[in-house]
TORRODO-89770 format. One line per field, with one value per atom (N, C-alpha, C): x, y, z; atom name; residue number from 1; residue in one letter. Coordinates in steps of 0.1 Angstrom, whole numbers. Layout:
<recs>
u: [X,...] .
v: [Y,...] .
w: [Z,...] .
atome: [CA,...] .
num: [NUM,...] .
residu: [a,...] .
</recs>
This chain:
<recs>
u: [17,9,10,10,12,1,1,-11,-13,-16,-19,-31,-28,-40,-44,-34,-35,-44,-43,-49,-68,-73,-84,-92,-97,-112,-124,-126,-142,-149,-158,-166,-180,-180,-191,-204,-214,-222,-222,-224,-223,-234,-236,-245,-251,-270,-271,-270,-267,-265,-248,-244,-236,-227,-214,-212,-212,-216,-224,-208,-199,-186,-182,-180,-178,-163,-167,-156,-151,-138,-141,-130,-138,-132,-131,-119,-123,-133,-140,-152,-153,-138,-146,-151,-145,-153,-162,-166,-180,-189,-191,-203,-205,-214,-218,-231,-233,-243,-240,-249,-242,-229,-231,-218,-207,-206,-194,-190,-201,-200,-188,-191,-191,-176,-170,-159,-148,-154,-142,-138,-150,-150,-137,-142,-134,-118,-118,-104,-103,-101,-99,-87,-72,-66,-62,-72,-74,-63,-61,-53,-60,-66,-73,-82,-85,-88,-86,-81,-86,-102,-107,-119,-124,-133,-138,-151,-163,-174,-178,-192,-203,-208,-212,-216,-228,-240,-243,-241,-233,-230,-210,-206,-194,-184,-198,-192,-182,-173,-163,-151,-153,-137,-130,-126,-110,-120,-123,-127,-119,-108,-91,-99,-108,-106,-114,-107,-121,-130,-141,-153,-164,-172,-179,-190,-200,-208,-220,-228,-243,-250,-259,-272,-278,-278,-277,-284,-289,-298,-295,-294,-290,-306,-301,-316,-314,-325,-318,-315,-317,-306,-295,-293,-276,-270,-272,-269,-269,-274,-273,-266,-263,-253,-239,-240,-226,-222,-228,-228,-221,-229,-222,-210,-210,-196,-188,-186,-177,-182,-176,-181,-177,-170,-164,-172,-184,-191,-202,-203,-208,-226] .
v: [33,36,25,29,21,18,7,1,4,13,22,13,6,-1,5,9,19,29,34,49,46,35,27,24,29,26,25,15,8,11,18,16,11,-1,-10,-9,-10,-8,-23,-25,-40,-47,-65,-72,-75,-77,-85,-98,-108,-116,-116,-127,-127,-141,-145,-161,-161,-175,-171,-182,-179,-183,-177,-187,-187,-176,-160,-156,-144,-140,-124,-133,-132,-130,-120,-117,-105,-103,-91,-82,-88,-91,-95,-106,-116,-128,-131,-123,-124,-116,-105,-105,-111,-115,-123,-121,-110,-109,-109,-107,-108,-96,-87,-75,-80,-85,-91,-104,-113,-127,-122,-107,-107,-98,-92,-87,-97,-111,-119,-129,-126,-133,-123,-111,-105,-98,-98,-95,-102,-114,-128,-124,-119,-113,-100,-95,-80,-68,-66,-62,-48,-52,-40,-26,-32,-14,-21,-9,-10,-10,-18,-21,-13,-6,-3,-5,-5,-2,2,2,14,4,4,-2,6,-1,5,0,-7,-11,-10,-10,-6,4,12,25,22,29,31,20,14,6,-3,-9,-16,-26,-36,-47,-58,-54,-62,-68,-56,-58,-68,-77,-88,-80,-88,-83,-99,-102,-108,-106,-119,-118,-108,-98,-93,-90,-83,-77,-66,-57,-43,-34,-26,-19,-4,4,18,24,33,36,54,61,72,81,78,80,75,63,59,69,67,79,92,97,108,110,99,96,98,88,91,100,114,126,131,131,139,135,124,121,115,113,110,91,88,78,65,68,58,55,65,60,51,46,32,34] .
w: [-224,-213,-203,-188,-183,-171,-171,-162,-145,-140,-125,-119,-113,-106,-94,-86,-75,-78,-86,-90,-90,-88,-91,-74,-75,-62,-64,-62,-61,-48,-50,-36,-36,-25,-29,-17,-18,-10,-1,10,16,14,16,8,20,20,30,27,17,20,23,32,38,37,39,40,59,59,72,82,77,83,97,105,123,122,130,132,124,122,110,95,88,75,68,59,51,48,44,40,26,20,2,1,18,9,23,31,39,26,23,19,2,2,-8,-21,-18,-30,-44,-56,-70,-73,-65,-70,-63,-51,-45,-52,-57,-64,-78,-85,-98,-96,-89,-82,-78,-72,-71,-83,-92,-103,-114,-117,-126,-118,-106,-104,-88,-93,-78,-70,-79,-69,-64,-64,-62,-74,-80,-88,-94,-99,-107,-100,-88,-80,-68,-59,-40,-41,-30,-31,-15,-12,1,0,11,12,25,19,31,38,53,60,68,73,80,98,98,113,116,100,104,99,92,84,68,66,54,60,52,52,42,39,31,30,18,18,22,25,31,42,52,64,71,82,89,91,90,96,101,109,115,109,109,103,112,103,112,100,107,102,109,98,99,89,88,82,76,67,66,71,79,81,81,79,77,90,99,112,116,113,107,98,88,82,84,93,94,108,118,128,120,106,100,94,88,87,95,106,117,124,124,130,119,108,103,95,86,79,87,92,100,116,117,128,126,139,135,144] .
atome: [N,CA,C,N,CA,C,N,CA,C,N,CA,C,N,CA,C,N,CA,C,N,CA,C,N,CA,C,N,CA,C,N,CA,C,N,CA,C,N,CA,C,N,CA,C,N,CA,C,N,CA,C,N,CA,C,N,CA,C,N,CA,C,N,CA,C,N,CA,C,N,CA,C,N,CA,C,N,CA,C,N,CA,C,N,CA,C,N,CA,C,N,CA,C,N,CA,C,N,CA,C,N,CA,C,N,CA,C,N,CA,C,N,CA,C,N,CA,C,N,CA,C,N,CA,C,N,CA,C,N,CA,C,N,CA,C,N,CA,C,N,CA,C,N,CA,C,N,CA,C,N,CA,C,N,CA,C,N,CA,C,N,CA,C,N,CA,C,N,CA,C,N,CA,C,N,CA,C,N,CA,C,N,CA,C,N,CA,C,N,CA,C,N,CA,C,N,CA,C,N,CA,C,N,CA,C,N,CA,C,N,CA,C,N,CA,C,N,CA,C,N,CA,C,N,CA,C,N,CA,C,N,CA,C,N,CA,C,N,CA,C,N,CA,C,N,CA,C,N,CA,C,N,CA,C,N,CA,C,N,CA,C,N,CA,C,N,CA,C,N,CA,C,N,CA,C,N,CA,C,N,CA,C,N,CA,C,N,CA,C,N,CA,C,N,CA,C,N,CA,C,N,CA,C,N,CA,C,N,CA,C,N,CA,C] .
num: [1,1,1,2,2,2,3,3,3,4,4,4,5,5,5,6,6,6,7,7,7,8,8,8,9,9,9,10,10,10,11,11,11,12,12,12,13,13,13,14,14,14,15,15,15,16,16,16,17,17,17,18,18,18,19,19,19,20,20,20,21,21,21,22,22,22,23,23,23,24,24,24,25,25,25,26,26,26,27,27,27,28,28,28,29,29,29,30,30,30,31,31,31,32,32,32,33,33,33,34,34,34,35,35,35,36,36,36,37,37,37,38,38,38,39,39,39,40,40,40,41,41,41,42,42,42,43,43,43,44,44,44,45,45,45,46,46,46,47,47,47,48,48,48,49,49,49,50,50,50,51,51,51,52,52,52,53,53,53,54,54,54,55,55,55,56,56,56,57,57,57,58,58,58,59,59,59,60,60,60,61,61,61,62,62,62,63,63,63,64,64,64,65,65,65,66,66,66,67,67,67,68,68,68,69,69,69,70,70,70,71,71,71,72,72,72,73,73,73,74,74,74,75,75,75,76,76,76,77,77,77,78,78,78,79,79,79,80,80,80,81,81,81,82,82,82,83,83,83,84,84,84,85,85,85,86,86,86,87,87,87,88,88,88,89,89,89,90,90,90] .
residu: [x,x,x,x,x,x,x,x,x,x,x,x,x,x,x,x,x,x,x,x,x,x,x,x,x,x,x,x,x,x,x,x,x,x,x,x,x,x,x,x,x,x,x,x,x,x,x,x,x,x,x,x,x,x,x,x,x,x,x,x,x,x,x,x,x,x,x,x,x,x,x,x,x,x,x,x,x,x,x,x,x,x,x,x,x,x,x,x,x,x,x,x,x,x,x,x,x,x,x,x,x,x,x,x,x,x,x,x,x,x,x,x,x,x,x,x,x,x,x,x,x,x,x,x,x,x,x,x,x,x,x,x,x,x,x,x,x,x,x,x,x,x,x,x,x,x,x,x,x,x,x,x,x,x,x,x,x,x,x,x,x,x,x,x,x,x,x,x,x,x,x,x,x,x,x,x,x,x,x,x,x,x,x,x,x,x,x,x,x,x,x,x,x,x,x,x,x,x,x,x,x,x,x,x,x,x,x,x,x,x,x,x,x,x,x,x,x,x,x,x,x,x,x,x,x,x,x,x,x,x,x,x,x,x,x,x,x,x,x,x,x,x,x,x,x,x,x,x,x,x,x,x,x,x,x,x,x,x,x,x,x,x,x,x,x,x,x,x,x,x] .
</recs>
């Protein structure tokens, strides 16, 4: 049997804690809470799943991707802005 890491997606909800670093750093290592802490702990070089999460200020995306530090709230008109248009609206 052979080991498909590709075939593997994690989707993570975003942390408000944050590392509060000047500028965009990836998503895996700005947000900072225990599920993000415990994710770079068990697979540091990403190997074992693509990683994405939910945002409520910047929607569905790649935990690859920069992002800047904020603060932002799901609120259920967010949500339901992202319904309507797509997970990717912000």
């Amino acid at each position: 049997m052979s080991h498909i890491s590709s075939a593997r997606l994690l989707i993570m909800a975003c942390s408000a804690t944050k590392r509060i670093d000047p500028g965009y750093i990836p998503a895996i290592e700005r947000y900072d809470g225990p599920l993000w802490q415990t994710l770079r702990s068990v697979d540091p070089d990403g190997t074992k799943a693509k990683v994405a999460f939910l945002s409520a200020r910047l929607g569905f995306r790649s935990a690859a991707a920069p992002i800047e530090n904020y603060d932002a709230r799901m609120t259920v008109e967010t949500a339901a802005a992202m319904k309507a248009g797509g997970l990717i609206t912000r």
